[in-house]
FIVOLUM-80373 format. One record per residue: residue in three letters; x, y, z of N, C-alpha, C, O in turn. Coordinates in steps of 0.001 Angstrom, whole numbers, padded with zeros to 6 digits, always signed. Layout:
<pts>
ALAXYZXYZXYZXYZ...
</pts>
This chain:
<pts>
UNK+048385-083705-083929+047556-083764-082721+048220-084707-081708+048517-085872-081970UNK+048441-084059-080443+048748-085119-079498+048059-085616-078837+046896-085339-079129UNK+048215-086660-077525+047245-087426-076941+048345-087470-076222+049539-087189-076330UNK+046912-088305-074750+047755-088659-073969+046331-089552-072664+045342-088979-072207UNK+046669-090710-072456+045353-091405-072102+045793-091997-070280+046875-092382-069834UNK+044856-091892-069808+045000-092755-068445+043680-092946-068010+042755-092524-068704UNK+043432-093643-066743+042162-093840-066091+041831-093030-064993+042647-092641-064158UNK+041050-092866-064996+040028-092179-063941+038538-091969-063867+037980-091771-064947UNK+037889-091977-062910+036576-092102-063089+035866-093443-063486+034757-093377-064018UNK+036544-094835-063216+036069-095971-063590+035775-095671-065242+034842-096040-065955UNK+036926-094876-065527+036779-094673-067734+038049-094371-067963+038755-093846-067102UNK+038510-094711-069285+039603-094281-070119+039243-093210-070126+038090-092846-070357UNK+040589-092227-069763+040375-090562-070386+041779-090506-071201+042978-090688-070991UNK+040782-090092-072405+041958-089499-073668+041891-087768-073599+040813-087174-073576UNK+043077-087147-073574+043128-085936-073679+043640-085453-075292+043790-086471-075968UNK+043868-084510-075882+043615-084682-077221+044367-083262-077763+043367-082685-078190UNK+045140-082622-077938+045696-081260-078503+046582-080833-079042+047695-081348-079143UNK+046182-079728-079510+047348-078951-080960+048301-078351-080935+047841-077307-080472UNK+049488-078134-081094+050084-076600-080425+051423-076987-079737+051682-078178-079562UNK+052063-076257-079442+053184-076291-078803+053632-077378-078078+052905-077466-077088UNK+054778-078575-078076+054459-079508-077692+054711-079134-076170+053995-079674-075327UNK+055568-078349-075828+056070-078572-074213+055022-077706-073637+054865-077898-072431UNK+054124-076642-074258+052702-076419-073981+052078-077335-073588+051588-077251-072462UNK+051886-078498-074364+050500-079263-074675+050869-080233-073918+050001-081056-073624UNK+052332-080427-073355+052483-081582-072406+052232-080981-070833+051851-081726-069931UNK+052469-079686-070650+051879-078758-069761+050699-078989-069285+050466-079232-068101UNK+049621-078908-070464+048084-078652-070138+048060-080070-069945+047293-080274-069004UNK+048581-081288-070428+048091-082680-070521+048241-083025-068557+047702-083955-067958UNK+049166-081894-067936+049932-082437-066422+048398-081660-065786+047587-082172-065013UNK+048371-080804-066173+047254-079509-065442+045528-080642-065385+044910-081068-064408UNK+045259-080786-066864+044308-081011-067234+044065-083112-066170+043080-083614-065630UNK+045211-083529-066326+044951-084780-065427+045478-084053-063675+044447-083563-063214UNK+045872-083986-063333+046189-083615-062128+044354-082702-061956+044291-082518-060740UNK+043378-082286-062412+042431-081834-062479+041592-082615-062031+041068-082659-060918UNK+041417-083489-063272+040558-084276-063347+040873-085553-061803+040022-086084-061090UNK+042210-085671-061758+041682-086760-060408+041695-086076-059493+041451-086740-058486UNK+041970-084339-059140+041296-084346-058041+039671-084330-058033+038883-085038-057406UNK+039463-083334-058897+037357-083814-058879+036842-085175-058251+036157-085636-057338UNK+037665-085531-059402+037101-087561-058949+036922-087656-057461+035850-087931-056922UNK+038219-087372-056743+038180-087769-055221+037135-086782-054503+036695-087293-053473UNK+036619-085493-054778+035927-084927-054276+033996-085577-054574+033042-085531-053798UNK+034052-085901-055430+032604-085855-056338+032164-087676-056231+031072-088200-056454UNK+033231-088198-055886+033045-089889-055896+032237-090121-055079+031998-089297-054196UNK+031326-091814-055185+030577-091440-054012+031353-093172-053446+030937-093744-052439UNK+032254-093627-054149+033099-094942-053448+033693-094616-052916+034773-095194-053037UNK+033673-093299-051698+034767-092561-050700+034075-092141-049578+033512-091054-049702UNK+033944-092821-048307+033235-091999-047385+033821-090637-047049+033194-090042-046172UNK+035264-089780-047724+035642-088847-047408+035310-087994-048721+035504-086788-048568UNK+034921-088324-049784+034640-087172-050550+033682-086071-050082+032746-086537-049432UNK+033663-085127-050187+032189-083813-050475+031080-084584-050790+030046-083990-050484UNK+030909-085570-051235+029443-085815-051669+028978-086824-050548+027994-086791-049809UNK+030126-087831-050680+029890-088803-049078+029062-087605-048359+027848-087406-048405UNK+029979-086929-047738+029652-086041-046692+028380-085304-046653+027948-084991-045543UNK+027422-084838-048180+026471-084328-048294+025342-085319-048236+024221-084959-047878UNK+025682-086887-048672+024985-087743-048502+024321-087928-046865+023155-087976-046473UNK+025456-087993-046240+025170-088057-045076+025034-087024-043827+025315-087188-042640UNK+024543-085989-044464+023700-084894-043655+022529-084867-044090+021844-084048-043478UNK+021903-085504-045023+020525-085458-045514+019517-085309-044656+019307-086292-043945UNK+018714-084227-044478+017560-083842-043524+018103-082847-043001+017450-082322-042098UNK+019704-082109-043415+019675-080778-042559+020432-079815-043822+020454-079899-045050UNK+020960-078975-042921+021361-078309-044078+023157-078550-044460+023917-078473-043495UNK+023476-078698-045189+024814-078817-045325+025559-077807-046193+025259-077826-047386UNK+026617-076798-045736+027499-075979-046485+028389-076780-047529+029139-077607-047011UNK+028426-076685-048765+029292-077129-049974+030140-076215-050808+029822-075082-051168UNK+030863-076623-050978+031572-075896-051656+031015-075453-053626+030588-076188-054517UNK+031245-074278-053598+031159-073591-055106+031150-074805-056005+030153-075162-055376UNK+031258-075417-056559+031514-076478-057353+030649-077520-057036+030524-078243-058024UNK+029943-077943-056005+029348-079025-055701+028207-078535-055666+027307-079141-056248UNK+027944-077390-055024+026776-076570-054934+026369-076241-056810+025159-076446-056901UNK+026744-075968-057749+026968-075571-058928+026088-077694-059689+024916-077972-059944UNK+027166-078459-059758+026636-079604-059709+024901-080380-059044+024151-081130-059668UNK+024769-079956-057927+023281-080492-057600+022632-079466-058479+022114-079919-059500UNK+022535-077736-058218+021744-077023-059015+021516-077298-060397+020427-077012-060894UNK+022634-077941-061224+022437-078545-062695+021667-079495-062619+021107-079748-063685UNK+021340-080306-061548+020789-081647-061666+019733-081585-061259+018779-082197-061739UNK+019688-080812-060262+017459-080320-060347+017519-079279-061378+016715-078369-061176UNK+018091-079182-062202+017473-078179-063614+017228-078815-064518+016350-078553-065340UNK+018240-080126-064534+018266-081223-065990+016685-082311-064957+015561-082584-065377UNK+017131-082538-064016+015705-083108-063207+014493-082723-063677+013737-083561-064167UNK+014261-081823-063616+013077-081120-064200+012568-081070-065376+011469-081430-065799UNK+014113-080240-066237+013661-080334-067615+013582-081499-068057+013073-081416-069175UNK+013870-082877-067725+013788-083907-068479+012073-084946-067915+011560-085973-068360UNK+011721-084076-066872+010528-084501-066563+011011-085945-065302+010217-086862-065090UNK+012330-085881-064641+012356-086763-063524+013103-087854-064007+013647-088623-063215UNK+013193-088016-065349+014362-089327-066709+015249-089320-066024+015687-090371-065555UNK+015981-087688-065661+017069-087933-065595+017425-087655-063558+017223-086503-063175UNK+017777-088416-062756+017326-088608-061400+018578-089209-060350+018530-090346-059880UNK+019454-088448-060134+020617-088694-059315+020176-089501-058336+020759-090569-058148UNK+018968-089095-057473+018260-090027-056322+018304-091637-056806+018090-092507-055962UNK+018528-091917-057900+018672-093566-058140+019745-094066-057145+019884-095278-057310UNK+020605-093561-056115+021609-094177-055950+021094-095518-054907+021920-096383-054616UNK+019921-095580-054480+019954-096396-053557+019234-098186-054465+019079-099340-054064UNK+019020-097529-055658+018250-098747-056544+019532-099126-057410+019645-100293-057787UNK+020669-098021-057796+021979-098609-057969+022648-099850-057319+022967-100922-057835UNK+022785-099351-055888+023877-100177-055093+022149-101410-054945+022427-102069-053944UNK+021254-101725-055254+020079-103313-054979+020751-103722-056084+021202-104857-055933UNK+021025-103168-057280+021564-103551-058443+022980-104284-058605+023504-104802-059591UNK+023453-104124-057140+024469-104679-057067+025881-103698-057507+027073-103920-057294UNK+025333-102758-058070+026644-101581-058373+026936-100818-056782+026757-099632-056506UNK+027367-101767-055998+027763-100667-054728+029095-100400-054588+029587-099505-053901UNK+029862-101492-055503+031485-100709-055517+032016-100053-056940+031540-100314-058045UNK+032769-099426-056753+033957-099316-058137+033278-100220-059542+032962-101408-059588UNK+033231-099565-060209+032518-100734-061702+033924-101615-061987+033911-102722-062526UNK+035108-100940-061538+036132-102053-061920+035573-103350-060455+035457-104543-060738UNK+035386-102997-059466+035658-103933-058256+033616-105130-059003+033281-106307-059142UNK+033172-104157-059146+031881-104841-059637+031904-105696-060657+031230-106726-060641UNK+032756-105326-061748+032934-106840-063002+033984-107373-062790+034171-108243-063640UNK+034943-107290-061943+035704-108349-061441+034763-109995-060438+034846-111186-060739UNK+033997-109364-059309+033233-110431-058866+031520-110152-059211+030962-109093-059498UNK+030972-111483-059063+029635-111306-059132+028505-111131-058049+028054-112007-057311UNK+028111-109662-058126+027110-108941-057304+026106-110045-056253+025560-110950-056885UNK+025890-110024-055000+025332-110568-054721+023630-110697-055247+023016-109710-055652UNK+023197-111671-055186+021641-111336-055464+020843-110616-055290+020865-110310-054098UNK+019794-109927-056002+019408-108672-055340+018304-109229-054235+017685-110219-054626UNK+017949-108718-052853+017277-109265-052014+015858-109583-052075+014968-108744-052213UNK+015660-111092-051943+014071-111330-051829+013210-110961-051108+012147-111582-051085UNK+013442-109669-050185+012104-108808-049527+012376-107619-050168+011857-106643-049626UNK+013171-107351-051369+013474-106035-052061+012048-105459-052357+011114-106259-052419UNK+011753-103730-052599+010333-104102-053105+010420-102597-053150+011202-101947-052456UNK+009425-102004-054153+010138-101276-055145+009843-099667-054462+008701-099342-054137UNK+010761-098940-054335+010715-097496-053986+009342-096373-053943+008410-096787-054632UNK+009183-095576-053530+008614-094627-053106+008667-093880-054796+009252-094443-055721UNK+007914-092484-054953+008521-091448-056321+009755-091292-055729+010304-091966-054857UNK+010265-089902-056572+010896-089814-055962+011254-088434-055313+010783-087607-056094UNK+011860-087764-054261+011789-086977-053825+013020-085927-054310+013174-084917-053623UNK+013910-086141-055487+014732-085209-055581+014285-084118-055941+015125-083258-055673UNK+012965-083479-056640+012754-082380-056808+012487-081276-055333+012323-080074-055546UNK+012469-081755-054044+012340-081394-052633+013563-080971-052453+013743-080148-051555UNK+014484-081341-053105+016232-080375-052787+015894-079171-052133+015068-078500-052751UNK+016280-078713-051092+016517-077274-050792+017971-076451-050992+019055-076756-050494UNK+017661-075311-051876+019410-074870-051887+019328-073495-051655+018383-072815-052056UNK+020606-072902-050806+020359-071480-050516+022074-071199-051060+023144-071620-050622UNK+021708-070251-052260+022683-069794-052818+023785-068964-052154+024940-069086-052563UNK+023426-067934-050919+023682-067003-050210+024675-067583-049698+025752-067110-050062UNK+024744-068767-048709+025125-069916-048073+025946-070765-048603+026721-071337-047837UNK+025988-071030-049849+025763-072539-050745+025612-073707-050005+026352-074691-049965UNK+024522-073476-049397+024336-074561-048645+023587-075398-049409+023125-075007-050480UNK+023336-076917-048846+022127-077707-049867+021542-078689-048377+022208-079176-047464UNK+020202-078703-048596+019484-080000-047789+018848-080980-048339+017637-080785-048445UNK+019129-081685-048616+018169-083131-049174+017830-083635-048673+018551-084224-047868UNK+016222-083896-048692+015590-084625-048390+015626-085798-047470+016032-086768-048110UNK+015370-086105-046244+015828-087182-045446+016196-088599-045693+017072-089286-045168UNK+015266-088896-046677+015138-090095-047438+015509-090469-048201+015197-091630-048463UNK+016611-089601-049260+016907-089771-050374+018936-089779-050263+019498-089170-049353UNK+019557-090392-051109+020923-090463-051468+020879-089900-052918+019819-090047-053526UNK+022124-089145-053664+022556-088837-054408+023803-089982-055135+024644-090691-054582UNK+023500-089795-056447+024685-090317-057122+025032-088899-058632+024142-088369-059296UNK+026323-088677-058750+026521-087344-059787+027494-088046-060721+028000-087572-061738UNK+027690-089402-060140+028516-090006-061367+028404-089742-062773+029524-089678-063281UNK+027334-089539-063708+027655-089302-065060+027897-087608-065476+028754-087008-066126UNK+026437-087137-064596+026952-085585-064818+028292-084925-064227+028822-083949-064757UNK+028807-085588-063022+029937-084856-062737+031159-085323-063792+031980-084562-064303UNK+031083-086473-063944+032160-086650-065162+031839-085561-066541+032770-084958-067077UNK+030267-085402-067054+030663-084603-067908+031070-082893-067732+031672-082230-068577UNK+030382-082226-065924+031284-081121-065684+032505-081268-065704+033088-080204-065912UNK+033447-082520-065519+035038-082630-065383+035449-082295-066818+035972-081280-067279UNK+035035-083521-067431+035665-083243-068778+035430-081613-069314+036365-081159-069973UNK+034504-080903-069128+034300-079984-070039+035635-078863-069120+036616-078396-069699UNK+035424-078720-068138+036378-077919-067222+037571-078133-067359+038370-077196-067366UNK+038107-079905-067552+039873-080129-068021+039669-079382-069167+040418-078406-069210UNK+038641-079532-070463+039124-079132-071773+039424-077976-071940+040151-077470-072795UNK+038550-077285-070659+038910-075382-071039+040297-075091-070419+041091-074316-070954UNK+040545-075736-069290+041627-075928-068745+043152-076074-069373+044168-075490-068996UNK+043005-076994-070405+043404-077729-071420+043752-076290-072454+044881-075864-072700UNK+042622-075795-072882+042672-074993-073943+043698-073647-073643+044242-072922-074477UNK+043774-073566-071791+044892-072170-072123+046276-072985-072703+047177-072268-073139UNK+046421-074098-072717+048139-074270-073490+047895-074686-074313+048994-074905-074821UNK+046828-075201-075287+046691-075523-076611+045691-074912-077728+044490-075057-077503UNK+046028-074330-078754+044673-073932-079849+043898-074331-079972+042946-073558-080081UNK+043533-076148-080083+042700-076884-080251+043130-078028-079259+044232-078570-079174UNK+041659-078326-078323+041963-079595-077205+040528-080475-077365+039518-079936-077818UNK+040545-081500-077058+039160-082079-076454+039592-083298-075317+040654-083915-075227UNK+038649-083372-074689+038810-084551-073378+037634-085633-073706+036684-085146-074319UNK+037557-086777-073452+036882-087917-074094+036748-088497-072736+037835-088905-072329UNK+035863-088651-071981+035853-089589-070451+034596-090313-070676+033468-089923-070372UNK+034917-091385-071228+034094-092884-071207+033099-092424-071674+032094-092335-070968UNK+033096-091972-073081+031291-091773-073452+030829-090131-073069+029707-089627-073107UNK+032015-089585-072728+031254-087800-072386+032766-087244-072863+033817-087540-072296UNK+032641-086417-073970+033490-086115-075169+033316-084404-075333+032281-084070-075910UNK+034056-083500-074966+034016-081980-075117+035245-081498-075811+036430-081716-075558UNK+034387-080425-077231+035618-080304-077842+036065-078487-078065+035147-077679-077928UNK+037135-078092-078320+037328-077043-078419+038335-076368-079950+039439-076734-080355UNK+037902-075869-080201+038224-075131-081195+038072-076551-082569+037244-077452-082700UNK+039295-076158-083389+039148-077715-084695+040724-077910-085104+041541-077006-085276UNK+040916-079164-085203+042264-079446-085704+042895-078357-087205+042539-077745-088212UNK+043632-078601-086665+044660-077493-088269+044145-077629-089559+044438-078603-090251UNK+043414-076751-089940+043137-077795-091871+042086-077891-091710+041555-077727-092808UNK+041117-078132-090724+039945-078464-091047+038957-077605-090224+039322-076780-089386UNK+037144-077987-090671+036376-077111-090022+035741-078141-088875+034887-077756-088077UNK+036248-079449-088892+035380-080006-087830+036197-080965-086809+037407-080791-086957UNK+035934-081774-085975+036450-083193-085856+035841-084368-086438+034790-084295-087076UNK+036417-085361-086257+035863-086815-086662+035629-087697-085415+036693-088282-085214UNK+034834-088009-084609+034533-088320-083499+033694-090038-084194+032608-090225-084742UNK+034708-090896-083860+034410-092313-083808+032983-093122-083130+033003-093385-081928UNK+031804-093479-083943+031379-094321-082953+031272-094798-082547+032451-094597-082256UNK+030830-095957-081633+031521-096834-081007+029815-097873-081624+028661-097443-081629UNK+030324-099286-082066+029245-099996-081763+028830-100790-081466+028958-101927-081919UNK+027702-100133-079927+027302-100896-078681+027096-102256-078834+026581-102859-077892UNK+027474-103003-080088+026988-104787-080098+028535-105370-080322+028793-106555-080115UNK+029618-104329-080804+030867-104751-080896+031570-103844-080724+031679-102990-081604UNK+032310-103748-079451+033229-102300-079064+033876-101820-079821+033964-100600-079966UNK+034837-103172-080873+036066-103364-081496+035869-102611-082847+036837-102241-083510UNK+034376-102362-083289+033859-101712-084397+033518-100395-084098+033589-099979-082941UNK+033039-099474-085328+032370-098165-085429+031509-098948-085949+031539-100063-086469UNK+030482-097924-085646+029009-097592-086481+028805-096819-087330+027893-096877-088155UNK+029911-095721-087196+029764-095023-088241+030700-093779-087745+030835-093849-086524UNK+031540-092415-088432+031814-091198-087798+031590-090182-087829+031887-089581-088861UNK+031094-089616-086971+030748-088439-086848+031218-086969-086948+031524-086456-085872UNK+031320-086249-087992+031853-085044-088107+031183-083541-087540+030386-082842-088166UNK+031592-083342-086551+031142-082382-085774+032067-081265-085253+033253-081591-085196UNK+031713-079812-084800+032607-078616-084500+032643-078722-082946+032451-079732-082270UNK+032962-077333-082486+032901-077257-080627+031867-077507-080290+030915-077508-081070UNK+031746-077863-078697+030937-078651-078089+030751-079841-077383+031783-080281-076877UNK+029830-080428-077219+029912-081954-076803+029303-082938-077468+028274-082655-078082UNK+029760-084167-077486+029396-085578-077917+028955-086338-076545+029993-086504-075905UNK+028112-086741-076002+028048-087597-074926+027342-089344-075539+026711-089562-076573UNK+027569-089883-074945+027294-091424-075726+026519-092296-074478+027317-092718-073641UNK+025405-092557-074281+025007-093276-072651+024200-094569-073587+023435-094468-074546UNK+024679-095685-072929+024613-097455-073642+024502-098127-072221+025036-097953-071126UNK+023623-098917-072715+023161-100381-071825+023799-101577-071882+023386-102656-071457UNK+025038-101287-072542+025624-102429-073231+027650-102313-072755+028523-103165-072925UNK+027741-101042-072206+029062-101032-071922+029454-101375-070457+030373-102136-070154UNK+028585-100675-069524+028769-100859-067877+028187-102197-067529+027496-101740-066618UNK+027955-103234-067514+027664-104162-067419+028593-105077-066031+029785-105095-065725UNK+027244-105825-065395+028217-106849-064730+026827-107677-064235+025672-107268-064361UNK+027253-108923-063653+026387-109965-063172+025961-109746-061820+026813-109314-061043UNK+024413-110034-061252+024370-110469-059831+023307-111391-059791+022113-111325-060083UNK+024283-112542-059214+023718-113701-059247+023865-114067-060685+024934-113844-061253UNK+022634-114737-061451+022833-114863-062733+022325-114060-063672+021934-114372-064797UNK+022346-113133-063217+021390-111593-064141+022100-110814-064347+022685-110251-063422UNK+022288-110531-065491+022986-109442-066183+022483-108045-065838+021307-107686-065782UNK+023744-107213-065583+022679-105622-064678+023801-104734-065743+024995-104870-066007UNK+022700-103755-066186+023539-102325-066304+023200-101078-065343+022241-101222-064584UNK+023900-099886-065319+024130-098769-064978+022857-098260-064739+022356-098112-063624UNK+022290-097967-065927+021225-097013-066035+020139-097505-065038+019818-098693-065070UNK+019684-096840-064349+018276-097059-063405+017156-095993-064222+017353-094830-064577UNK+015951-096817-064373+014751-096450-064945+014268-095975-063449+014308-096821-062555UNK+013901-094910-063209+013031-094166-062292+011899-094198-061569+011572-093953-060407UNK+011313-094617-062704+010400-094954-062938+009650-096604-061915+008740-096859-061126UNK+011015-097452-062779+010716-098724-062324+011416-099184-061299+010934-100069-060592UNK+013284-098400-060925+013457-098311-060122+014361-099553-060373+014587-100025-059259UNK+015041-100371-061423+015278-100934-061827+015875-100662-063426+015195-100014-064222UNK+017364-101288-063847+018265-101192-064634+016819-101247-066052+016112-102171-066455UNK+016910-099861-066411+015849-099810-067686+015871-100809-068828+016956-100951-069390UNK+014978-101427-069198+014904-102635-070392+014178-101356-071969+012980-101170-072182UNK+015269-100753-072734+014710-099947-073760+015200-100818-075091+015801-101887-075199UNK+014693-099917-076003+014537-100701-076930+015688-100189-077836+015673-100538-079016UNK+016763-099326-077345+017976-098856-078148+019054-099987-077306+018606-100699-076407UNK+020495-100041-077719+021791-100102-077156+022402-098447-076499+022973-098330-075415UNK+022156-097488-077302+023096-096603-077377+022285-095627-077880+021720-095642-078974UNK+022224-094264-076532+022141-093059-077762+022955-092220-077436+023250-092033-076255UNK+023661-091316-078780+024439-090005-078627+023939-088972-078667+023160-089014-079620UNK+023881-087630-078012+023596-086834-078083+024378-085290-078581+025368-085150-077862UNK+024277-084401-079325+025611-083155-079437+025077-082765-078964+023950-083226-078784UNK+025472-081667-078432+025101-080583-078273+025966-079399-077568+026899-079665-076810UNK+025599-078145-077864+026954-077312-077177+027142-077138-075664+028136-076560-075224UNK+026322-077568-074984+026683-078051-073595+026461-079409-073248+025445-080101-073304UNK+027858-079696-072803+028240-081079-071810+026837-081876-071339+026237-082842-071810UNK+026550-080793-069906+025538-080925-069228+023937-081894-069819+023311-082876-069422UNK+023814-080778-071105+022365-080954-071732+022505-082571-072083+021876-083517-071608UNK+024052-082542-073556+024024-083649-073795+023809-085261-072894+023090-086242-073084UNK+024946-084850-071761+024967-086126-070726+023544-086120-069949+023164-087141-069377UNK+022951-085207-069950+021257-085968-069454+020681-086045-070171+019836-086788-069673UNK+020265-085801-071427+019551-086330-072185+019635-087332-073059+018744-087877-073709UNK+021131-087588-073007+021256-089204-073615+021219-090284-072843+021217-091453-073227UNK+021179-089723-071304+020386-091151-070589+018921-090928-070404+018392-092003-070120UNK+017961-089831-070461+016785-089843-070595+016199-090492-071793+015175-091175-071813UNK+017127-090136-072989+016129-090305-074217+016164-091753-074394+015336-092358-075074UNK+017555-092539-073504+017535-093855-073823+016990-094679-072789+017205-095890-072742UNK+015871-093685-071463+015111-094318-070705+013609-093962-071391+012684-094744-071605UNK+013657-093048-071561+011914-092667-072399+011496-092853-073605+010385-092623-074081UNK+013030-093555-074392+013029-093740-076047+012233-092796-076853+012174-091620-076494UNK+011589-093217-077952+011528-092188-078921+010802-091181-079221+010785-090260-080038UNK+010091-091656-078195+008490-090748-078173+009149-089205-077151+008675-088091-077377UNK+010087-089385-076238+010896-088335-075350+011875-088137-076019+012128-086954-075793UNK+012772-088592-076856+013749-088334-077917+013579-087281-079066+014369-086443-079501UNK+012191-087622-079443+011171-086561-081033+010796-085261-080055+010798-084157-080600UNK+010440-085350-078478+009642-084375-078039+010748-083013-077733+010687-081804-077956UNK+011858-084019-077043+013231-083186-076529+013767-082663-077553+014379-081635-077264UNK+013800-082971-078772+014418-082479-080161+013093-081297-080859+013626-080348-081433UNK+012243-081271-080868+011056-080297-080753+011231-078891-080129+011074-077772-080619UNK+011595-079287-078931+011700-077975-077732+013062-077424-078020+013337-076238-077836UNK+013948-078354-078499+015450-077329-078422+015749-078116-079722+016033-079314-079734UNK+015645-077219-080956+016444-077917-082127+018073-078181-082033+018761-078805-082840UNK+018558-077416-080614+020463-077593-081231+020265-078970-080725+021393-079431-080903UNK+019410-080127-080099+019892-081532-079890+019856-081840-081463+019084-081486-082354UNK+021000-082641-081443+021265-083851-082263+021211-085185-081322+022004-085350-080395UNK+020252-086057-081642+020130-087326-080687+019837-088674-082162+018957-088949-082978UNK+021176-089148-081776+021179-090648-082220+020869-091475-081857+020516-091358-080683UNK+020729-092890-082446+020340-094299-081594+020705-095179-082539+020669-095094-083767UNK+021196-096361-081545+021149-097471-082228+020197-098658-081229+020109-098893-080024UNK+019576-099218-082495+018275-100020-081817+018937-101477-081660+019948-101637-082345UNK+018512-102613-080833+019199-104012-080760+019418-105036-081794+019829-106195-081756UNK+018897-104015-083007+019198-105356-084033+020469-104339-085297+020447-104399-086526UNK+021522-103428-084333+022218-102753-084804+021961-101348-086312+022733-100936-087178UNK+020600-101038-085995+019884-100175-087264+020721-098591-086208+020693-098255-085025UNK+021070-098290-086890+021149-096659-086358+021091-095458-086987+021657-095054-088003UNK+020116-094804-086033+018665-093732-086433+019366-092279-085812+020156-092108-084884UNK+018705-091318-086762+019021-090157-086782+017641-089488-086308+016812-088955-087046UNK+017587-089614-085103+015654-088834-084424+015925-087306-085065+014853-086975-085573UNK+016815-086345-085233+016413-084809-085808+016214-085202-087021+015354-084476-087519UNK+016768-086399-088128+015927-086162-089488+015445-086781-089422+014815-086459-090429UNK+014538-088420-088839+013821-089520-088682+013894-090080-089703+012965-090086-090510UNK+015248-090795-089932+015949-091395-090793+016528-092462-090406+017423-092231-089593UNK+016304-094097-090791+017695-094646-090622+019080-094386-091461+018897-094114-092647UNK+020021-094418-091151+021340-093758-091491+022182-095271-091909+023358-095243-092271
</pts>
């Protein structure tokens, strides 16, 4: 199996495949030359990306391109189905959070304080999206900003891997916690997919043997940085409108789409277990893990600690 790792997307991306080597060094040029262009289109630390640009037509209608248009429609579908958990409109309770640059430029210095007339948001209005397919146009809501940072990383990865897969038998792409795999190494029926654990990076928790598909991993414990003297993560609770306080580190989710997995492992680790048992109910292919803060890690499809 070869590899081949660089950055993008404020994450390590490991690329991963079988097969021919001057193939597989082929797909490794295709599959990154891919992935950073997305990035520059889909970023929202670019006032020139596609999304900048959709940000800031909000209240009319804006033409997007196939791909971006494709992206919001996933996100009022996962919006919905997750009951509002899962909510791109956080971007403006992000950047109070002090995440308004680059997560590298953000744990390098410490976030200014969040402001003492701050005071807490409206619902929220992303289910008001208007989209006309005909067109691919999209209008959002006047009031509202977008952020596609986790789901567009997991459309990237899954798109390098297929990408990936015309020069290799077996590929997978790994981008910071959103993991898509294709076909299975030589010899065997599965992969071995490492976990990571959220109280010590440097450790597993345990590994996971799993076929095609996705692994996505969403933790309160990896994106991290200070503002002022308060420790802030990533995740925005919706709800509260504010970096969610749950009672896991980390949950993983499989499942055979990217998409499903990467929103529902930040829902289930904003609504914890009671939305974790319900989401695993309605669609048995989730597999949803957790690890709780005193490092116990639980298997919610058999309601088992493991």
């Amino acid at each position: 199996m070869q590899s081949h790792q660089f950055r993008a997307m404020n994450s390590e991306i490991v690329l991963m495949a079988e097969g021919d080597p001057l193939s597989v060094f082929e797909g490794f040029e295709a599959a990154e030359s891919f992935i950073h262009t997305c990035e520059q289109r889909f970023t929202r630390f670019s006032d020139h990306s596609e999304l900048a640009r959709l940000n800031r037509s909000a209240g009319n209608w804006f033409q997007v391109s196939p791909d971006l248009f494709e992206l919001v429609s996933e996100s009022l579908y996962y919006f919905q189905k997750t009951r509002g958990l899962f909510d791109p409109s956080i971007l403006p309770d992000l950047k109070r959070a002090g995440y308004d640059r680059t997560l590298d430029e953000v744990q390098r210095f410490t976030a200014d304080p969040q402001p003492a007339d701050w005071s807490m948001g409206s619902s929220s209005t992303f289910g008001m999206i208007e989209l006309n397919a005909n067109t691919s146009s999209i209008r959002l809501p006047a009031d509202i900003q977008i952020d596609l940072g986790g789901i567009a990383k997991g459309w990237i990865a899954e798109r390098a891997a297929r990408l990936l897969n015309q020069y290799a038998s077996a590929c997978a792409v790994s981008a910071g916690g959103d993991m898509f795999l294709i076909g299975t190494p030589e010899g065997q029926d599965y992969w071995e997919v490492e976990l990571e654990d959220p109280r010590n990076p440097t450790e597993n928790i345990t590994i996971l043997r799993v076929g095609e598909g996705a692994v996505v991993t969403s933790s309160v414990a990896k994106r991290v940085w200070l503002q002022g003297t308060t420790s802030r993560h990533h995740l925005i609770d919706p709800r509260s409108h504010e970096p969610v306080e749950s009672d896991w580190l980390s949950v993983t989710v499989i499942a055979p789409q990217i998409l499903t997995a990467e929103t529902f492992a930040k829902a289930a680790l904003i609504g914890g277990e009671v939305f974790a048992r319900q989401a695993i109910a309605q669609d048995p292919s989730l597999t949803i893990l957790a690890v709780d803060r005193m490092g116990q890690f639980l298997d919610l499809h058999e309601g088992t600690l493991v």
